[in-house]
DSSP file (Angstrom, degrees, kcal/mol; ACC not computed):
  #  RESIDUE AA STRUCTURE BP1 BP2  ACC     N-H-->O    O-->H-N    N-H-->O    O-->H-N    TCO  KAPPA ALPHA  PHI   PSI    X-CA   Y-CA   Z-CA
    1    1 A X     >        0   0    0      0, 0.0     4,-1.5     0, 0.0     5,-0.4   0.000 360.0 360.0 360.0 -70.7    0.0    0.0    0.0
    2    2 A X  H  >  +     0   0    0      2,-0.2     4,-1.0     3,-0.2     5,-0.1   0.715 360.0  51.1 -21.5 -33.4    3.0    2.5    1.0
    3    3 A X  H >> S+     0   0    0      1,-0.2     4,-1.8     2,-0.2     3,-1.1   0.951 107.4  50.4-101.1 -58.2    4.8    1.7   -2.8
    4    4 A X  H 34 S+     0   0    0      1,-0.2    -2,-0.2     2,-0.2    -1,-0.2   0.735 116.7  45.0 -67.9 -15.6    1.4    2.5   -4.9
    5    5 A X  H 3X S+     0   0    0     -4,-1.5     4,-0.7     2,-0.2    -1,-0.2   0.762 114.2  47.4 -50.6 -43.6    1.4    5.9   -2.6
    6    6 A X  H <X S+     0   0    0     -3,-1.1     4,-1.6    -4,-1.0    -2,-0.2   0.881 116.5  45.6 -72.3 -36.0    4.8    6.3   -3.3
    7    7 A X  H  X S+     0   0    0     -4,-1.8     4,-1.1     1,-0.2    34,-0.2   0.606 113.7  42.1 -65.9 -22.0    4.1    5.7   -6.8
    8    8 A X  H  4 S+     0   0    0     -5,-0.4    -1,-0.2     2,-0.2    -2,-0.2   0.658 113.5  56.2-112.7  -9.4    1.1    7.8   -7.4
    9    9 A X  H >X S+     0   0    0     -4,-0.7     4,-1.9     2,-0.1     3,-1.5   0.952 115.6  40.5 -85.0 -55.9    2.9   10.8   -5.2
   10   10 A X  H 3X S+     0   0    0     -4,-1.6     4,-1.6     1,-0.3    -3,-0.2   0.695 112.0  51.0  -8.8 -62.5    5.8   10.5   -7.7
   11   11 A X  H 3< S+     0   0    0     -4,-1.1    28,-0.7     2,-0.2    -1,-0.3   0.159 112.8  55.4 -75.1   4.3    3.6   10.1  -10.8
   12   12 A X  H X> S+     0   0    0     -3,-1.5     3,-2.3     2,-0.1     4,-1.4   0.761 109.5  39.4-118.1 -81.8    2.0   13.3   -9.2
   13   13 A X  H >X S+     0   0    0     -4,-1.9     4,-2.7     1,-0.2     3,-0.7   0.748 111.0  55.6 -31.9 -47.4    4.9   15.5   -9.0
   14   14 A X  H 3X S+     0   0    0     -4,-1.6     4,-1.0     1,-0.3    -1,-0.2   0.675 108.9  57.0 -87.5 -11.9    6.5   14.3  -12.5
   15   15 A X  H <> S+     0   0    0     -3,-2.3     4,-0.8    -4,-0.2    -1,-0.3   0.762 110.0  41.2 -74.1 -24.7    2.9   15.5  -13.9
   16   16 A X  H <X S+     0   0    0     -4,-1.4     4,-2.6    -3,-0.7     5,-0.3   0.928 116.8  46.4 -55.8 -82.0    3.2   18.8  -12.6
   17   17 A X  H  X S+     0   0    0     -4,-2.7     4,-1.5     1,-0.2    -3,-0.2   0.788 110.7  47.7 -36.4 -55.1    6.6   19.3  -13.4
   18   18 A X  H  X S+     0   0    0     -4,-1.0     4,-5.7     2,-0.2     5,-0.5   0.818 114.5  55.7 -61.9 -46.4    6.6   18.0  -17.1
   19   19 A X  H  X S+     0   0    0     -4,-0.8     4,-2.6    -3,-0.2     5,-0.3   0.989 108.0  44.2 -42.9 -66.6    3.3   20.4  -17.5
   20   20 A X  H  X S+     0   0    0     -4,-2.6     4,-1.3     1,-0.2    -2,-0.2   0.764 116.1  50.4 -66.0 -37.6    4.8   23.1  -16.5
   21   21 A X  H  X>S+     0   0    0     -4,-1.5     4,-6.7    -5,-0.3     5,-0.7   0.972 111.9  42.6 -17.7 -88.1    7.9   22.3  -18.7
   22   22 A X  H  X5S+     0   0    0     -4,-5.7     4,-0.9     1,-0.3    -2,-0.2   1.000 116.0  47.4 -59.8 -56.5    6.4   21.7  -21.7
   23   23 A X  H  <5S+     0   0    0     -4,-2.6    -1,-0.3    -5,-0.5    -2,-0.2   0.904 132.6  16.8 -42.5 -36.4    4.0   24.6  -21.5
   24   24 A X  H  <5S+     0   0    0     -4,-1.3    -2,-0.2    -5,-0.3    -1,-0.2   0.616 132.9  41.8-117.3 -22.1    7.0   27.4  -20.3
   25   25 A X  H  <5S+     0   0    0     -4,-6.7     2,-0.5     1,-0.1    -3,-0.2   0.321  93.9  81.1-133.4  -1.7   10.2   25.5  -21.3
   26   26 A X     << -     0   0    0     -4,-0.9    -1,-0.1    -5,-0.7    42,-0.0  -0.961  43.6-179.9-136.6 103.0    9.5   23.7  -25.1
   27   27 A X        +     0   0    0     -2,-0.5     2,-0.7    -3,-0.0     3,-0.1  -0.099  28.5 140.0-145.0  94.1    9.9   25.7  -28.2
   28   28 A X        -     0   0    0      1,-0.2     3,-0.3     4,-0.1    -2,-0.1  -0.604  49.8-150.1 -69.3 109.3    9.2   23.5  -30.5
   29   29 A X  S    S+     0   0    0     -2,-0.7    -1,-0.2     1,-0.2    -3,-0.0   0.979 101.2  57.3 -48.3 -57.3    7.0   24.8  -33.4
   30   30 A X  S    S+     0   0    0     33,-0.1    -1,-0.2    -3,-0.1    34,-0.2   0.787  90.6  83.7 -29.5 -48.6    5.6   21.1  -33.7
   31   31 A X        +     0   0    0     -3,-0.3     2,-0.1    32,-0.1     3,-0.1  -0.309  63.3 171.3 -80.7 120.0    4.4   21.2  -30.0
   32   32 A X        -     0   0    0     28,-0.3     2,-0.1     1,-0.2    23,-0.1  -0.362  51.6 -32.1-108.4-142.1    1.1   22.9  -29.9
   33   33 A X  S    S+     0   0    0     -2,-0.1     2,-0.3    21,-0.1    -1,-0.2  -0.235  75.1 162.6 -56.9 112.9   -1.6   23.5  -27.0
   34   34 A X        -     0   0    0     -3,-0.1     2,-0.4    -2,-0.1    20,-0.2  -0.999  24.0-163.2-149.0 159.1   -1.1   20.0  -24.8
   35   35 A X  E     -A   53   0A   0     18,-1.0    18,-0.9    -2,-0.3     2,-0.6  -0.862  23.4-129.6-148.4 129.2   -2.3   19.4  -21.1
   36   36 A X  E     -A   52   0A   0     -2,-0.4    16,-0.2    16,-0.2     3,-0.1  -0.935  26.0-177.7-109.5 141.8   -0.7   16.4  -19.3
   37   37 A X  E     -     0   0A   0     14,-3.2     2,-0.2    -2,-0.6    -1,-0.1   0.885  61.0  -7.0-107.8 -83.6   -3.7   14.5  -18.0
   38   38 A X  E     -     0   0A   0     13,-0.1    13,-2.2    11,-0.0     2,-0.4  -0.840  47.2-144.8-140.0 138.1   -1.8   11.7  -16.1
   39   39 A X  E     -A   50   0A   0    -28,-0.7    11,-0.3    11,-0.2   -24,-0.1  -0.921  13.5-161.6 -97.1  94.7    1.7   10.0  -15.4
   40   40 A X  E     -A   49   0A   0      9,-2.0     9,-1.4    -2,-0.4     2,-0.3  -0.460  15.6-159.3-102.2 132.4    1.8    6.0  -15.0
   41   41 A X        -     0   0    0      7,-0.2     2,-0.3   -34,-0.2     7,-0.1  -0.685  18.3-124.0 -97.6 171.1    5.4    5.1  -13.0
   42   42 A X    >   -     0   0    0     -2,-0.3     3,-4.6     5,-0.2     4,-0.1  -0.757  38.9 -98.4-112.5 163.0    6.6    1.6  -13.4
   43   43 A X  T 3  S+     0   0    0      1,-0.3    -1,-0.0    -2,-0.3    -2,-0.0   0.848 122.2  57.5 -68.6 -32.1    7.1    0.2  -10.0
   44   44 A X  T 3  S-     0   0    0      3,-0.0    -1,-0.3    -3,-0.0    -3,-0.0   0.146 108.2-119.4 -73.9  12.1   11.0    0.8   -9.9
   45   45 A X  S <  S+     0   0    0     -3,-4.6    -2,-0.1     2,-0.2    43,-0.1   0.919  84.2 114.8  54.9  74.5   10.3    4.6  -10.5
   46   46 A X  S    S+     0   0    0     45,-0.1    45,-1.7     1,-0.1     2,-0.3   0.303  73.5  39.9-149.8 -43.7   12.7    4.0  -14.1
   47   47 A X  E     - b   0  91A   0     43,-0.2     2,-0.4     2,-0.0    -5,-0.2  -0.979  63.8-175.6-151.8 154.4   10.4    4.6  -16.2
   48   48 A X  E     - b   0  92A   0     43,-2.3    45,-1.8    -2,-0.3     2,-0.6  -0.940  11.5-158.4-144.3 138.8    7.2    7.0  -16.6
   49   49 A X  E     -Ab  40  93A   0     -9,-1.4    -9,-2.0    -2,-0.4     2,-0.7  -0.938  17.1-153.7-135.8 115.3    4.8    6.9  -19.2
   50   50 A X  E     -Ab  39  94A   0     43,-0.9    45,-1.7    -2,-0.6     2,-0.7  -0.859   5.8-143.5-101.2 113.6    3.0   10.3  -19.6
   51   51 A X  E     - b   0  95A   0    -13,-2.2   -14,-3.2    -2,-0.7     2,-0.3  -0.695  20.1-174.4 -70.8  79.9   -0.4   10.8  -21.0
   52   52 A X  E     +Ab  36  96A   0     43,-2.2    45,-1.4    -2,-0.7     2,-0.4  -0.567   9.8 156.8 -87.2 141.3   -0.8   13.9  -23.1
   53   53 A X  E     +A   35   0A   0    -18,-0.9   -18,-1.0    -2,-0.3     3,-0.1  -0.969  45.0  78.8-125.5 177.3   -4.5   15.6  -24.9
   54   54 A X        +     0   0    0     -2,-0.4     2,-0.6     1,-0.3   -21,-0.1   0.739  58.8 126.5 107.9  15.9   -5.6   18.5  -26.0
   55   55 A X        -     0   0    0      1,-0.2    -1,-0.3    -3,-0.1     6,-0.1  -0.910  51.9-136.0 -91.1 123.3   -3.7   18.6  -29.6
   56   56 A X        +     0   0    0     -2,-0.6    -1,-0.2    -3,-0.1    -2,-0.1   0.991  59.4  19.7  21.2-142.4   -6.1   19.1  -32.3
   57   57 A X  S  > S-     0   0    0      1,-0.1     4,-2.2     4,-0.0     5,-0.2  -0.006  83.2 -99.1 -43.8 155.2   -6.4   17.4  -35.8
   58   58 A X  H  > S+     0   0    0      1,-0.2     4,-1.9     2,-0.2     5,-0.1   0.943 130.8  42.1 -48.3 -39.1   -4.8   13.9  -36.5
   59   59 A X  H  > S+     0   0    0      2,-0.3     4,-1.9     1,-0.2     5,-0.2   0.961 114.1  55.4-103.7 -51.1   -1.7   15.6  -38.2
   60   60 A X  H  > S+     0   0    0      1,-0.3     4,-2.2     2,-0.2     5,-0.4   0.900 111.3  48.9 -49.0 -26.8   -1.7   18.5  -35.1
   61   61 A X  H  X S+     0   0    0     -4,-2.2     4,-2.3     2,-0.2    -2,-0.3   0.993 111.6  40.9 -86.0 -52.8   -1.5   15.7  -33.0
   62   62 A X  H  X S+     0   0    0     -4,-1.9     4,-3.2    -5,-0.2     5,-0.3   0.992 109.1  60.1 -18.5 -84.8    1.5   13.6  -34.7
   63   63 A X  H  X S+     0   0    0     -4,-1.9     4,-1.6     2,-0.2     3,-0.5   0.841 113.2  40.9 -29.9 -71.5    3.3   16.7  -35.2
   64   64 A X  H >X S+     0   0    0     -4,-2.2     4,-4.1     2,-0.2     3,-1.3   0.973 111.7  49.7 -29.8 -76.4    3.1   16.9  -31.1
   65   65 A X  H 3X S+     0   0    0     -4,-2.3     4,-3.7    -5,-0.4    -1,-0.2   0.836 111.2  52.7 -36.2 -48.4    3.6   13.6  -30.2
   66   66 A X  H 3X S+     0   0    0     -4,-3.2     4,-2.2    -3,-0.5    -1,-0.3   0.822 113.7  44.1 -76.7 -32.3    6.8   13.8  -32.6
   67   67 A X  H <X S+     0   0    0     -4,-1.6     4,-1.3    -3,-1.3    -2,-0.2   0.845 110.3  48.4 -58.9 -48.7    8.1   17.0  -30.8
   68   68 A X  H >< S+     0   0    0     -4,-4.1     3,-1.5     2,-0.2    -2,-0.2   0.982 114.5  57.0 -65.6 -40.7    7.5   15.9  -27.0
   69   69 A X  H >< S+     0   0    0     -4,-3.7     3,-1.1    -5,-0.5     4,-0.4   0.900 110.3  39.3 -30.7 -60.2    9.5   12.6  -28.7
   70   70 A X  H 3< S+     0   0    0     -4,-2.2     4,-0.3     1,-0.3    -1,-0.3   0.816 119.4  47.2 -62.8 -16.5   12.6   14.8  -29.8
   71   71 A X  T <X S+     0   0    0     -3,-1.5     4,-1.3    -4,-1.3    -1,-0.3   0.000  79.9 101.4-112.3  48.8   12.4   17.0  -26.3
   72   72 A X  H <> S+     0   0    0     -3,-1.1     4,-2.2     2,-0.2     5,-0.5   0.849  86.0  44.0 -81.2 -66.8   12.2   13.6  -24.3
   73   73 A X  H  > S+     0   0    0     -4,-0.4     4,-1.2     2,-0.2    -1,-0.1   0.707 119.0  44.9 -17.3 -43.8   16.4   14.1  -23.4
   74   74 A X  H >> S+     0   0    0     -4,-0.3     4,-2.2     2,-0.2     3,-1.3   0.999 115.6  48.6 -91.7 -77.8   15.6   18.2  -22.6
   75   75 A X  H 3X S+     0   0    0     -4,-1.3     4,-6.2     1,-0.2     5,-0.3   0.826 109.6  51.5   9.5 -79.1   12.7   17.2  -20.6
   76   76 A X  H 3X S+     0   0    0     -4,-2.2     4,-1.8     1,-0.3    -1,-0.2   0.798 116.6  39.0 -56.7 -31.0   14.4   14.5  -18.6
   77   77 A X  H <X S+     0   0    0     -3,-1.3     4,-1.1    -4,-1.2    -1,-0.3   0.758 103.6  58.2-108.3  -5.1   16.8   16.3  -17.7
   78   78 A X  H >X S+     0   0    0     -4,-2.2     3,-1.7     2,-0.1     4,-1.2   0.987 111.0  56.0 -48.5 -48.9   15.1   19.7  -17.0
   79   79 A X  H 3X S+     0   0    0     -4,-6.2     4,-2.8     1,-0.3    -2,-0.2   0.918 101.3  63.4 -71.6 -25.6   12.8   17.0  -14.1
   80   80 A X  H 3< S+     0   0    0     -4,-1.8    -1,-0.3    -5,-0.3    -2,-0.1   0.882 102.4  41.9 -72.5  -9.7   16.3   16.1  -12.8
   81   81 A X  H << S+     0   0    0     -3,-1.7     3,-0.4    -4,-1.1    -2,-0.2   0.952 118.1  47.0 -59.3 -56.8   17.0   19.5  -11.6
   82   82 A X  H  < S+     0   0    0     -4,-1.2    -2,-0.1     1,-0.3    -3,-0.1   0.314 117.9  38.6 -98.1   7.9   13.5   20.0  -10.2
   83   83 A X     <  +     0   0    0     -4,-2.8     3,-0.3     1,-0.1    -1,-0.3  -0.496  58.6 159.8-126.7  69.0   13.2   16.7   -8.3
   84   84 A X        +     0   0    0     -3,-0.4    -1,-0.1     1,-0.2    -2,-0.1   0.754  60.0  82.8 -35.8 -35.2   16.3   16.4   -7.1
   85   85 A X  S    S+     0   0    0      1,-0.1     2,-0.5    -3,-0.1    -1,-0.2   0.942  75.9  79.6 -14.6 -88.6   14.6   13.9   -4.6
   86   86 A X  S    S-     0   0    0     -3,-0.3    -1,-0.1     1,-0.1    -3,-0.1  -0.034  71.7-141.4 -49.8  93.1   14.6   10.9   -6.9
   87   87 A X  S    S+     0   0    0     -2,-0.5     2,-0.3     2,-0.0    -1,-0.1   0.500  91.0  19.8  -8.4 -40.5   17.6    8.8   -7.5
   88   88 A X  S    S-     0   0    0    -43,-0.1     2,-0.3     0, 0.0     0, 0.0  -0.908  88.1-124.8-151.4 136.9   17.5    7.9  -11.1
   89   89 A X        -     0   0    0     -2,-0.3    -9,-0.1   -43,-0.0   -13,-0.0  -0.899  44.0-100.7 -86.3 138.8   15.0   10.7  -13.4
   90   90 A X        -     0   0    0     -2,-0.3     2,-0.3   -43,-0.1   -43,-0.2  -0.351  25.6-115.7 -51.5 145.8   12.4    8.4  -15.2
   91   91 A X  E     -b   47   0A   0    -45,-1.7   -43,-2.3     1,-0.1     2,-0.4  -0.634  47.7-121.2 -64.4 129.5   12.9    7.6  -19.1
   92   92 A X  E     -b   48   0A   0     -2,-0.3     2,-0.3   -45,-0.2   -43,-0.2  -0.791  26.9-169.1 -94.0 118.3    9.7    9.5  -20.8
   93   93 A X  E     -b   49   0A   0    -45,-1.8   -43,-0.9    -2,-0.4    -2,-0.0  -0.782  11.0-151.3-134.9 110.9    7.1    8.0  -22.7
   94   94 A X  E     +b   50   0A   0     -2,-0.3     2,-0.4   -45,-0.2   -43,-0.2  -0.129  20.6 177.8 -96.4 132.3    4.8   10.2  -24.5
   95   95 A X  E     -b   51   0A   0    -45,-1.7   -43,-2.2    -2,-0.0    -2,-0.0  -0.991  30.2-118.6-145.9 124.8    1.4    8.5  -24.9
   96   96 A X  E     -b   52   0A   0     -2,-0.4     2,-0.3   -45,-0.2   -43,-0.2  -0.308  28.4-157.0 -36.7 142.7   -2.1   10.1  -26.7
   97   97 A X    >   +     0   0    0    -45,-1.4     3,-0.6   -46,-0.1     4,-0.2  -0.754  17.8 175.3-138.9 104.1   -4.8   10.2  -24.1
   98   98 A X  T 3>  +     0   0    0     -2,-0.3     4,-1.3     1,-0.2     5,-0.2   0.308  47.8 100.1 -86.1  14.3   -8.1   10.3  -25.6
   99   99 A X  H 3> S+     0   0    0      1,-0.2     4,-0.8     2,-0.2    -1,-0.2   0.651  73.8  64.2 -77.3  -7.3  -10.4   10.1  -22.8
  100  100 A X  H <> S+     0   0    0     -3,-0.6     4,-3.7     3,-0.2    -1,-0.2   0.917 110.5  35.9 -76.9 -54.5  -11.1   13.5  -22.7
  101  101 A X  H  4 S+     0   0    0     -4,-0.2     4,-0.2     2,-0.2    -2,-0.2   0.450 112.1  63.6-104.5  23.4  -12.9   13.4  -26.3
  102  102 A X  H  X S+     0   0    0     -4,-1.3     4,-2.9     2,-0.1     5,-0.2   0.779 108.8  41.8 -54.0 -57.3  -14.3    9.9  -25.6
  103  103 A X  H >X S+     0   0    0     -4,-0.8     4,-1.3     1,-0.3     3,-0.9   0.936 105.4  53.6 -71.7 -38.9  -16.1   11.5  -23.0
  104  104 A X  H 3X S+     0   0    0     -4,-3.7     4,-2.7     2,-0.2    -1,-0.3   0.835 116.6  52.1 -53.9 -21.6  -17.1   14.7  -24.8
  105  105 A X  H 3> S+     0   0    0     -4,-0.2     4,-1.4     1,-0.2    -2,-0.2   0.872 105.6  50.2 -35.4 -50.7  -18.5   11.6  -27.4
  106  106 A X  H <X S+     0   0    0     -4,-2.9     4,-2.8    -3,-0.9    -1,-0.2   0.772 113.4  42.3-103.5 -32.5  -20.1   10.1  -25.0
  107  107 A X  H  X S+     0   0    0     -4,-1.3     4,-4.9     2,-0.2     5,-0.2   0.940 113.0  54.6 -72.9 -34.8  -22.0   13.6  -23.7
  108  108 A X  H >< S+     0   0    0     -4,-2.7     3,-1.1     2,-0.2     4,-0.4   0.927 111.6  40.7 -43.0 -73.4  -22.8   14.7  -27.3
  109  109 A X  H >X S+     0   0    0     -4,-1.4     3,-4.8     1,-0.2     4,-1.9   0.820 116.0  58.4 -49.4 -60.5  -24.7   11.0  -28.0
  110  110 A X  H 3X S+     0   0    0     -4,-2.8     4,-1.0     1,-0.3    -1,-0.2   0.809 112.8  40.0   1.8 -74.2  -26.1   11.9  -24.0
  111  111 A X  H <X S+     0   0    0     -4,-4.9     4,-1.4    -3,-1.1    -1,-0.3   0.612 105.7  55.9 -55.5 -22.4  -27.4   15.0  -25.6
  112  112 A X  H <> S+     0   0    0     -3,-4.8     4,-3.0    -4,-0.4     5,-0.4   0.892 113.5  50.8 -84.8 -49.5  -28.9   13.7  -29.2
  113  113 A X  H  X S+     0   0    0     -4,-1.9     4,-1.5     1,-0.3    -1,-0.2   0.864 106.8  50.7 -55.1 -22.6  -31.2   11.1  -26.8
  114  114 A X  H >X S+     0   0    0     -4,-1.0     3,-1.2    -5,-0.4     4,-0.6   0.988 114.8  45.4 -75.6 -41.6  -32.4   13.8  -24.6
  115  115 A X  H 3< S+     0   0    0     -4,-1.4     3,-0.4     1,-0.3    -1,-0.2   0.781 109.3  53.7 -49.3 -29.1  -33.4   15.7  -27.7
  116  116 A X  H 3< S+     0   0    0     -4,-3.0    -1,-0.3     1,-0.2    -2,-0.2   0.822 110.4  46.7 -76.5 -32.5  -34.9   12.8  -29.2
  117  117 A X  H <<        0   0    0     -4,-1.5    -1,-0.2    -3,-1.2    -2,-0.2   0.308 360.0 360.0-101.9  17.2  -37.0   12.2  -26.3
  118  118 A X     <        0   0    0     -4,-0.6    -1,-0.3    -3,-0.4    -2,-0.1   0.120 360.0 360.0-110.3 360.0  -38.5   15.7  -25.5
């Protein structure tokens, strides 16, 4: 219980940070408007798999994804500065997270049935 705490406090901080990063610290034409929604650690804190939306179009969204790729190094090592804390900085892995316009899907279809049934 104590390591998934440690794990999720971890995964909490390297979401902050990396936000705050990419928005302030990344300029990368490629990179547009991106939100990190969640950070998954692997249990030996090595490696951290980051969950990005908020990109646009398919292509807008590539074009991201391929920019946080190239600024994984510049990234990684910006978070060792600002977590000094951590023994080893996690290896970054930049992952789409579509749950954000699943769920606006899911409110739209929400919405055509209320319509349908008034």
């Amino acid at each position: 219980m104590a390591e998934k705490r440690r794990l999720d406090r971890v995964g909490q901080q390297v979401r902050t940070e990396l936000g705050f990063l990419i928005e302030t610290g990344l300029d990368d034409p490629r990179i547009g408007p991106v939100g990190v929604t969640h950070v998954r650690m692997s249990k030996d804190l090595r490696h951290a798999r980051v969950y990005v939306s908020g990109m646009g179009s398919q292509t807008d969204r590539e074009e991201t994804m391929a920019g946080l790729h190239s600024a994984r190094g510049f990234l990684r090592q910006q978070l060792s500065l600002r977590l000094p804390h951590l023994q080893r900085t996690p290896e970054l892995t930049f992952d789409y997270d579509d749950t954000v316009e699943s769920g606006m899907r899911v409110e739209e279809i929400l919405a055509e049935i209320r319509d349908d049934q008034e």
